[in-house]
C-alpha positions as MATLAB code, in Angstrom:
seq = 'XXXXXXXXXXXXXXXXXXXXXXXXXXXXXXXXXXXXXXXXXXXXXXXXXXXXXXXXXXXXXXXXXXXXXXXXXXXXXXXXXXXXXXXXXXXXXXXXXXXXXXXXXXXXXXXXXXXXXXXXXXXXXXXXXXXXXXXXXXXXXXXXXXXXXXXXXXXXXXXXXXXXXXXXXXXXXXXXXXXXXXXXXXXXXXXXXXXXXXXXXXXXXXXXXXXXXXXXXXXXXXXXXXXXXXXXXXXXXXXXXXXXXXXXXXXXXXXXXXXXXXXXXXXXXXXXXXXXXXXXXXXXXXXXXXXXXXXXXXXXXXXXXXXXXXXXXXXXXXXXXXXXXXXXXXXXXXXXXXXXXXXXXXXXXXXXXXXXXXXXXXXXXXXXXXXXXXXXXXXXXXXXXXXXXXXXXXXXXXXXXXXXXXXXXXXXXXXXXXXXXXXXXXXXXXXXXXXXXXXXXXXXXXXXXXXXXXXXXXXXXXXXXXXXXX';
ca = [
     -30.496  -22.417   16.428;
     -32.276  -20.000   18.503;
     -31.189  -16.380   18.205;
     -29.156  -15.307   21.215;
     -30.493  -12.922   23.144;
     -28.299   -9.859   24.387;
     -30.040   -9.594   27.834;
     -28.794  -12.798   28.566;
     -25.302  -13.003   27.845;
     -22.707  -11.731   30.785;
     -20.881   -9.000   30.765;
     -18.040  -10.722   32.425;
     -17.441  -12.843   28.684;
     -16.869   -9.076   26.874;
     -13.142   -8.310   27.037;
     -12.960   -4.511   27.841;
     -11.114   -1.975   26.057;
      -8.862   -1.889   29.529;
      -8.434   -5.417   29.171;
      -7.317   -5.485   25.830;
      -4.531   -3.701   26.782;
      -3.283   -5.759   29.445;
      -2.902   -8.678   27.001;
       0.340  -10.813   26.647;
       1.815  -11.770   23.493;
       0.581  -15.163   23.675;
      -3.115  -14.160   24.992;
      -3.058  -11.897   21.773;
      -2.054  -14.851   19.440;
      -4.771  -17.237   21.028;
      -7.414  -14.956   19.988;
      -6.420  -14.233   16.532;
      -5.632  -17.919   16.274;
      -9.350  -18.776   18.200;
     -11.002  -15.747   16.473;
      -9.340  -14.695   13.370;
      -6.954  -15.868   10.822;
      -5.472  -19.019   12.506;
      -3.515  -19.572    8.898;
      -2.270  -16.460    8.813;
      -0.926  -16.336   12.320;
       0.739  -19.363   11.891;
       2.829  -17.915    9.055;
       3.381  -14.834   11.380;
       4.646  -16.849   14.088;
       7.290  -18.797   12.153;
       9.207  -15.779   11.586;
       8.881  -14.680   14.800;
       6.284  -11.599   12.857;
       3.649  -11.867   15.433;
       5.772   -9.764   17.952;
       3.085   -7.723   20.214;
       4.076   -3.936   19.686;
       2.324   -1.415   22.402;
       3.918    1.989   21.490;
       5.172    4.299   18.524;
       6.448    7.526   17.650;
       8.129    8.359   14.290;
       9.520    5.986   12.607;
      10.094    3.497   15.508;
       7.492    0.719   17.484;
       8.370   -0.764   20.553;
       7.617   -4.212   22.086;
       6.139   -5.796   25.407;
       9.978   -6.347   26.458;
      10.736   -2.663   25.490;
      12.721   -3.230   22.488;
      12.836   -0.931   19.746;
      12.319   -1.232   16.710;
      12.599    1.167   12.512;
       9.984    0.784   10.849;
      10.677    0.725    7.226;
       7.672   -1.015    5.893;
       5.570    2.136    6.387;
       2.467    0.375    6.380;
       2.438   -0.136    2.923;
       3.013    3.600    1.876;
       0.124    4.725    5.243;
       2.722    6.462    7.259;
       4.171    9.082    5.513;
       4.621   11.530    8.181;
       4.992    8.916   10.647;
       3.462    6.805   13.603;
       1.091    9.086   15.509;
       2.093   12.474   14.831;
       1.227   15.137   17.365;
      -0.686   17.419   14.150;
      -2.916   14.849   13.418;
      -3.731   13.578   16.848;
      -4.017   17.063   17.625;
      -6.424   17.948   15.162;
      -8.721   14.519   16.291;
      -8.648   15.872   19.360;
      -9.625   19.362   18.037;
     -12.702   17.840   16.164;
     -14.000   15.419   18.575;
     -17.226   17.346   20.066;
     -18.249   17.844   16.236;
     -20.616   14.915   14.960;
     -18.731   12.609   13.580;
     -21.393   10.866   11.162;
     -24.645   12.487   10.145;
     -26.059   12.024    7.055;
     -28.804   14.703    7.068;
     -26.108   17.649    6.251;
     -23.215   18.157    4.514;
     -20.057   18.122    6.877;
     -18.159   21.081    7.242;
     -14.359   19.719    8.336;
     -14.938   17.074    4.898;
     -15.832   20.240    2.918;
     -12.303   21.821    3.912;
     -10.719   18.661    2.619;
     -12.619   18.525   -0.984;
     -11.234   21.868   -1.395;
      -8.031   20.850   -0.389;
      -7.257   18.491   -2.632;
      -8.339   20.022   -5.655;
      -5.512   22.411   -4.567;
      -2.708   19.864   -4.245;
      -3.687   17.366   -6.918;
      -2.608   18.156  -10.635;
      -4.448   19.546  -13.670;
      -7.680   19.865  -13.295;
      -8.777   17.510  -11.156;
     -11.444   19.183   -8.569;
     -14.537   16.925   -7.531;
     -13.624   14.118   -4.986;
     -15.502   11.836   -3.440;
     -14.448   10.656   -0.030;
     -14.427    7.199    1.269;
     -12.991    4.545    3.469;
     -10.150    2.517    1.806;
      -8.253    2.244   -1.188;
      -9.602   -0.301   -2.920;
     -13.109    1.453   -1.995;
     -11.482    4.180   -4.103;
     -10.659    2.136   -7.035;
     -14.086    0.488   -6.792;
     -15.290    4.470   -7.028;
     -13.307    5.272  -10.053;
     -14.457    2.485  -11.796;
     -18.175    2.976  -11.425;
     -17.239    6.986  -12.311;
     -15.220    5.898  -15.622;
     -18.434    3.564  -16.365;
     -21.104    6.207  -15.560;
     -19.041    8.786  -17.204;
     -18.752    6.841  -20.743;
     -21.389    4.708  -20.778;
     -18.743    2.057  -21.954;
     -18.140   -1.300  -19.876;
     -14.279   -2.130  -19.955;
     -11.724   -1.994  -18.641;
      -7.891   -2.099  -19.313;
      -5.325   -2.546  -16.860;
      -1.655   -4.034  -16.810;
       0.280   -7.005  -15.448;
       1.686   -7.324  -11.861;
      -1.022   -4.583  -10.899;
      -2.164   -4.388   -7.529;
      -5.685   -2.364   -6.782;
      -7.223   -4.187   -4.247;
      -8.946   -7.364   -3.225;
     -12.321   -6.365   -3.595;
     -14.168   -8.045   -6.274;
     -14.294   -4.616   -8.856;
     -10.404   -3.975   -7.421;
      -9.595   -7.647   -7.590;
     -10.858   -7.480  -11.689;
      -8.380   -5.200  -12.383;
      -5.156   -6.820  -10.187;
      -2.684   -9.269  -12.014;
      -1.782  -11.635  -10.356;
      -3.583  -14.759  -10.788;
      -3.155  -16.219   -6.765;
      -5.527  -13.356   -5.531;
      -7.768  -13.872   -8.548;
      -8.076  -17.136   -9.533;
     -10.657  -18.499   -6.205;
     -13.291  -15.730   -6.761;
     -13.458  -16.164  -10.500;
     -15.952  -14.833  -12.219;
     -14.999  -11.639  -11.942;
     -16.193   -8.165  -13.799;
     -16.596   -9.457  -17.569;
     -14.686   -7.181  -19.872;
     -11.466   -6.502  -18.115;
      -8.288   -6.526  -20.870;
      -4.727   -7.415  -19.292;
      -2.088   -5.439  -21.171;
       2.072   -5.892  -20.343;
       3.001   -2.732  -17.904;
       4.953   -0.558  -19.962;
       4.118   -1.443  -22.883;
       2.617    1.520  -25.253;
       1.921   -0.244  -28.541;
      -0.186   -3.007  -26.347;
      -1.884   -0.607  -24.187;
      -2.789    1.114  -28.117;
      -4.129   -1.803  -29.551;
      -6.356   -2.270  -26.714;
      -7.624    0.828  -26.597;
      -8.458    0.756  -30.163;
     -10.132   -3.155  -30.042;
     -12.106   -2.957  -27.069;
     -13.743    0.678  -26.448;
     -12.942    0.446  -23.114;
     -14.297    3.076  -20.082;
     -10.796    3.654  -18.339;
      -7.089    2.269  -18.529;
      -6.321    2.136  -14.834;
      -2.366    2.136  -13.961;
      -0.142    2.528  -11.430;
       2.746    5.357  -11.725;
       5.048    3.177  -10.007;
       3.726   -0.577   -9.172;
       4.457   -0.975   -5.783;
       3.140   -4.793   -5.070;
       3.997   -6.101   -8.390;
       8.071   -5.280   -7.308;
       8.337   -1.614   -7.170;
       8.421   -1.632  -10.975;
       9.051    1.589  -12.689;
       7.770    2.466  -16.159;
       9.996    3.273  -19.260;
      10.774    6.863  -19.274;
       7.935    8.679  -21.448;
       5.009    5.455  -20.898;
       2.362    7.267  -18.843;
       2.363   10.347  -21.129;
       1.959    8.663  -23.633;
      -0.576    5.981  -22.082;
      -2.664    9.146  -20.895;
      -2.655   10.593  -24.784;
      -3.356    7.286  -26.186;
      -6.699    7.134  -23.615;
      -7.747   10.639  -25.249;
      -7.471   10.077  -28.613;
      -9.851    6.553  -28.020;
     -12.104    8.250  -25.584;
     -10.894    6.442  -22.455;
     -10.130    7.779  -18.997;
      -6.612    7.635  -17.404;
      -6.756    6.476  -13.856;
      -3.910    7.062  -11.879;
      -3.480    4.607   -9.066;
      -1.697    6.779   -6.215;
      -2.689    5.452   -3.299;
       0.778    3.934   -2.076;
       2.756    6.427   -4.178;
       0.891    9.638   -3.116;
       1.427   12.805   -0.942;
       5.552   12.699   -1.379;
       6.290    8.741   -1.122;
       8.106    9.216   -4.697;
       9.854   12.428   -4.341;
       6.442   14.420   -5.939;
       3.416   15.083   -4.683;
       1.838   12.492   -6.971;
       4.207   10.075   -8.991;
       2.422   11.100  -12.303;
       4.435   14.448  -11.995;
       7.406   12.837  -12.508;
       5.902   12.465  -16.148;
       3.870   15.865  -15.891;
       0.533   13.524  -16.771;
      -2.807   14.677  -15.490;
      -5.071   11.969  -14.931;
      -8.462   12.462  -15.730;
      -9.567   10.393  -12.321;
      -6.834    9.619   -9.358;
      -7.300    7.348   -6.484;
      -6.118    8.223   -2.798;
      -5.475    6.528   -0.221;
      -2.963    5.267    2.633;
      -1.271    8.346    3.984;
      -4.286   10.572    3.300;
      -5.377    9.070    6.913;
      -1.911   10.593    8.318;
      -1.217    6.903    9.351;
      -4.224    6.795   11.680;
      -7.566    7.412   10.006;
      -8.790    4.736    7.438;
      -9.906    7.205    4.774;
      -9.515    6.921    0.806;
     -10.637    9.041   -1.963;
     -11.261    9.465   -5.656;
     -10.832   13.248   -7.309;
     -12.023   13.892  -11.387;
     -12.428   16.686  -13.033;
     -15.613   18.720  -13.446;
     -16.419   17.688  -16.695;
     -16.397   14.070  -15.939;
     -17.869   14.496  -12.952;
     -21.079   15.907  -14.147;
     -21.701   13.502  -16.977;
     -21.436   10.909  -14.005;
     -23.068   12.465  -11.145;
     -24.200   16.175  -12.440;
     -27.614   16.002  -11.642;
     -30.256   15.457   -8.470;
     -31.554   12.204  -10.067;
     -27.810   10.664   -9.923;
     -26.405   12.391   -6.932;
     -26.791    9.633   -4.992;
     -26.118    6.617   -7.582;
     -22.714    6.158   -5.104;
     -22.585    6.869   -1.456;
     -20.452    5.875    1.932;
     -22.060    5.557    5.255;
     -18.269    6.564    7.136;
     -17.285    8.460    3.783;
     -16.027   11.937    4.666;
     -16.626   11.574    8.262;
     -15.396   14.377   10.631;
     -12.522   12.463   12.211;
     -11.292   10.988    9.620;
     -11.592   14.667    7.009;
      -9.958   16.340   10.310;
      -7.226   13.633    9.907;
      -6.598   14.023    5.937;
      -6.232   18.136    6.233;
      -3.668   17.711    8.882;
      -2.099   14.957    7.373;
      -1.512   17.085    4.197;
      -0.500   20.216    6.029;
       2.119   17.906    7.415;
       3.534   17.130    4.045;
       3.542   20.446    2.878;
       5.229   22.567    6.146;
       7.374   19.537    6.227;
       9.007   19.273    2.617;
       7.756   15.834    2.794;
       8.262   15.259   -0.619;
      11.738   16.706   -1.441;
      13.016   15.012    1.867;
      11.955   11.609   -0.095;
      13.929   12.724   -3.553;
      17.219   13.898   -1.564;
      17.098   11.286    0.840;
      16.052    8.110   -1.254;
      18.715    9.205   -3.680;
      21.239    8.819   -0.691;
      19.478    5.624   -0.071;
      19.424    4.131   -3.320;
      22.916    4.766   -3.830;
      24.071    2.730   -1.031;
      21.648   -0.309   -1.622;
      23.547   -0.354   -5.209;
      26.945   -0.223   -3.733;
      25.806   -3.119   -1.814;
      24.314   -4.824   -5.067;
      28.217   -4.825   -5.856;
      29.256   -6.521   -3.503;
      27.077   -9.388   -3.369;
      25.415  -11.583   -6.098;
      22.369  -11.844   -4.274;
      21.178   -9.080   -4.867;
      19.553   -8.859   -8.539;
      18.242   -5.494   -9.239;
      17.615   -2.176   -6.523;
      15.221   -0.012   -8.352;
      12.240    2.932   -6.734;
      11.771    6.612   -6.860;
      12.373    8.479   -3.725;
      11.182    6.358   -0.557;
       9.505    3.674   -3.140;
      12.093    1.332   -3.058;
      12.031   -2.358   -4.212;
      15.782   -4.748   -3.630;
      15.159   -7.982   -5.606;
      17.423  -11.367   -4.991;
      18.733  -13.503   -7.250;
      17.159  -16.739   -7.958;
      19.026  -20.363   -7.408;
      19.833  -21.483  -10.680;
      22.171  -24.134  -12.458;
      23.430  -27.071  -10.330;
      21.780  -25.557   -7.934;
      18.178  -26.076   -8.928;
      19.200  -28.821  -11.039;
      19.767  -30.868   -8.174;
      17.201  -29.450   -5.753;
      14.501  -30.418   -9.351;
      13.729  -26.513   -9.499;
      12.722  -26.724   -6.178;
      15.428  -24.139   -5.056;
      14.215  -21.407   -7.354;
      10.491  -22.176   -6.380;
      11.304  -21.708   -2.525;
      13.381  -18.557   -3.577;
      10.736  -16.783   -5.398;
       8.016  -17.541   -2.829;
      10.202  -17.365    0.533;
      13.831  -15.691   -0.234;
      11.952  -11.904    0.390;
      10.309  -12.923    4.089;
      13.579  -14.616    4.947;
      15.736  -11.837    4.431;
      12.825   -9.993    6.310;
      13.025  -12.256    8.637;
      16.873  -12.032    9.736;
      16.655   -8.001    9.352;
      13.944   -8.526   11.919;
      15.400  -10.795   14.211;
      18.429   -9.865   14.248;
      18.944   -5.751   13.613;
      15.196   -4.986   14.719;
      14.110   -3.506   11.249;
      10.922   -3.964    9.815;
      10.125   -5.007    6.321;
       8.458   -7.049    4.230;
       7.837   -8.605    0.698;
       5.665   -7.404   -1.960;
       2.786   -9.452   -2.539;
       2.699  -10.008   -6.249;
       6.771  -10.543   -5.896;
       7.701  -12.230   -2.590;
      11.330  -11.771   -4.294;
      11.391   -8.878   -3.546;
      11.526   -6.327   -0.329;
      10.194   -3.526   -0.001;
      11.978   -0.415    1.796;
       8.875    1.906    2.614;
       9.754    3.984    6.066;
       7.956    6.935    6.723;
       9.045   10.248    5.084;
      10.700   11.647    8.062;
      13.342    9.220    8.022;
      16.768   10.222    8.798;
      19.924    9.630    6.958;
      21.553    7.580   10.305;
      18.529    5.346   10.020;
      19.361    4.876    6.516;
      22.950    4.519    7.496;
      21.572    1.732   10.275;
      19.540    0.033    7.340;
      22.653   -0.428    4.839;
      25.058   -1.597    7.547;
      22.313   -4.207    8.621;
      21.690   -5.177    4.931;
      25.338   -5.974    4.333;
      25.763   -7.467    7.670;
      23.227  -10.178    6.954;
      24.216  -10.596    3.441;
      27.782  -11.159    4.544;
      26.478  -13.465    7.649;
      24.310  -15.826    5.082;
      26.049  -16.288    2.331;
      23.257  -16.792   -0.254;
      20.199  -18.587   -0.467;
      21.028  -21.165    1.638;
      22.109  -19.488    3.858;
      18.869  -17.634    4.612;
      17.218  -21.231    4.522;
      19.065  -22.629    7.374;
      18.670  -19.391    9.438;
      15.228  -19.149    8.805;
      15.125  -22.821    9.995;
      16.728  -22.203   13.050;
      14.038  -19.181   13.534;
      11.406  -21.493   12.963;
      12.377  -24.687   14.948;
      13.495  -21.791   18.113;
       9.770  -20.745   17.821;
       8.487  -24.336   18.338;
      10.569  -25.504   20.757;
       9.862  -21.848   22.988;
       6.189  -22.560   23.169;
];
């Protein structure tokens, strides 16, 4: 095919940024569908997920037809301190004269931020490096463990989520993300989360570069570890000569009721991965911070300086974005309005647990919070040939998503290595009547579906209404 040349093609075919935003709902779902993801659209659509939102503020998003909507999925632990606060727009605005990317100087607002974190982050972490993503993190703290040990290994634990990128995906457990890129990094030890004495004889049999662990696993089911696990994990890594990595990219900068989750455990890691809400909800920025021991063994010298880079790494928007972002958290009390208020929180989701069977387990730290259903079981599945408990473990999470949607206008969703299980993630500033609004609509469709079943046929109903509107 000949190449297409630019000259040539119309302007008239290039939808404009004014354009975009005149878009319908259904305009916006051709494209994707044309474009994108068709698959995944699909699967939006049954639900009725593929809404078209065109404005937010705080913890709310609004529609095309002006409804509002809570958010309390939180982008996955990105909106801390909310949907387009003022601070960090603000501070955008204040940089946006500044070059944003040029790679023949050192950039002064992404200086401001290094130092930054080395304040806020425990121990003695102090050298960052500054990045684009989280699993571009992860994929930096792995390459730092290697280059800082000369080992190969690494060690991390079941129902781990890191990434999808192939050094992120090596150390993720769950098998659906991994199994269709396989080969992945050689060397890479699975070890039961929480477990000490399997993490130990790990360490000991395979000389590994890093153990790499979240404080609390967030897609795996917002699992928390045994009381006393990390510190000893992170003592365990010393003694054998391997790093600690500490995952906090979802759990970071006051999601948990700390700073970091690790404090809960007072662990410093010797490497920590950042992520998320570093971008105050509307930067993509990630980072990884070591201390300056490792750091030089790694990267200490002219010759190695630039063994890792990032073209957009530390960019001027995006640093601008992180230092406001964190002087949100701090002016805010970001962090012990997540302990007081997902305390509150908590409390009611296990009042409802009481009340109906459904619900299997509540369990999180501050605004980390995981509410896990109850599988179909006996006669049940018996009859259904354990197709009942399959559909509940892959589908019971997005259904009950699905009717909190629909019908009270909160957004949620599943976690992705346990569909089971939903995930109650709103942004920091959340107040204790939209908590309030949350447990009354949780209890309302409880009461309204009356089990698994239940959520099947309304989900049905959801689904065939879709089909038939179109």
């Amino acid at each position: 095919m000949d190449n297409i040349n630019a000259s040539v093609i119309s302007p008239e075919l290039i939808i404009s940024l004014e354009n975009s935003l005149k878009l319908n709902r259904n305009e916006t779902r051709s494209l994707h569908k044309n474009y994108g993801n068709s698959s995944l659209v699909t699967l939006m659509g049954m639900l009725n997920f593929d809404r078209q939102f065109i404005r937010a503020e705080g913890t709310r998003v609004w529609d095309s037809d002006g409804t509002a909507y809570l958010d309390f999925l939180g982008g996955y632990g990105s909106l801390n301190i909310g949907h387009n606060h003022p601070r960090v727009i603000s501070a955008i605005e204040r940089v946006r004269e500044i070059p944003n990317i040029l790679q023949v100087t050192v950039p002064t607002v992404a200086g401001a931020l290094l130092h930054n974190l080395a304040v806020i982050t425990p121990g003695q972490l102090k050298r960052s490096f500054l990045c684009n993503s989280g699993a571009e993190a992860v994929e930096g703290a792995l390459k730092l463990a290697r280059a800082a040990t000369g080992r190969k290994a690494f060690i991390y634990c079941q129902n781990s989520f890191h990434g999808k990128s192939f050094g992120a995906l090596s150390v993720t457990g769950r098998e659906k993300y991994r199994t269709k890129f396989e080969s992945l990094l050689p060397e890479c030890v699975e070890v039961p989360y929480g477990d000490n004495e399997a993490l130990r004889r790990a360490l000991i049999s395979h000389q590994a570069a890093a153990f790499i662990v979240e404080p609390i696993q967030g897609e795996g089911g917002i699992n928390l570890p045994p009381d006393g696990y990390l510190a000893t994990a992170a003592r365990d890594c010393r003694e054998n000569g391997t790093l600690f990595i500490a995952d906090e990219i979802q759990t970071g900068f006051g999601r948990t009721g700390k700073l970091f989750a690790c404090q809960h455990d007072n662990v410093e890691p010797d490497i920590m991965c950042l992520a998320k809400s570093l971008g105050g909800g509307i930067m993509p920025i990630g980072a990884f911070i070591t201390t300056e021991e490792i750091w030089q063994k790694a990267y200490g010298t002219v010759e190695k300086a630039t063994l890792h880079t990032s073209t957009f790494g530390g960019n001027t928007w995006a640093a601008a974005a992180g230092i406001a972002a964190i002087e949100v958290v701090l002016a805010e009390k970001l962090d012990a309005a997540a302990a007081e208020n997902g305390s509150y929180f908590i409390s009611g989701l296990l009042e409802l647990q009481k009340k109906y069977s459904l619900i299997k387990e509540v369990r999180g730290r501050g605004l980390l919070i995981g509410v896990e259903f109850t599988q179909p079981g006996g006669l049940t599945d018996k009859a259904t040939l354990g197709l009942a408990s399959k559909l509940s473990n892959e589908y019971l999470g997005s259904m009950v998503a699905g009717e909190l949607l629909n019908r009270h206008h909160i957004i949620t969703a599943y976690t992705l290595n346990n569909p089971n299980v939903i995930r109650l993630e709103p942004p920091l500033t959340v107040t204790r009547e939209d908590l309030d609004y949350v447990l009354n609509a949780l209890d309302s469709v409880l009461k309204r579906n009356k089990g698994f079943w239940g959520f099947t046929a309304a989900s049905a109903k959801t689904v065939i209404k879709r089909l038939t509107s179109k």
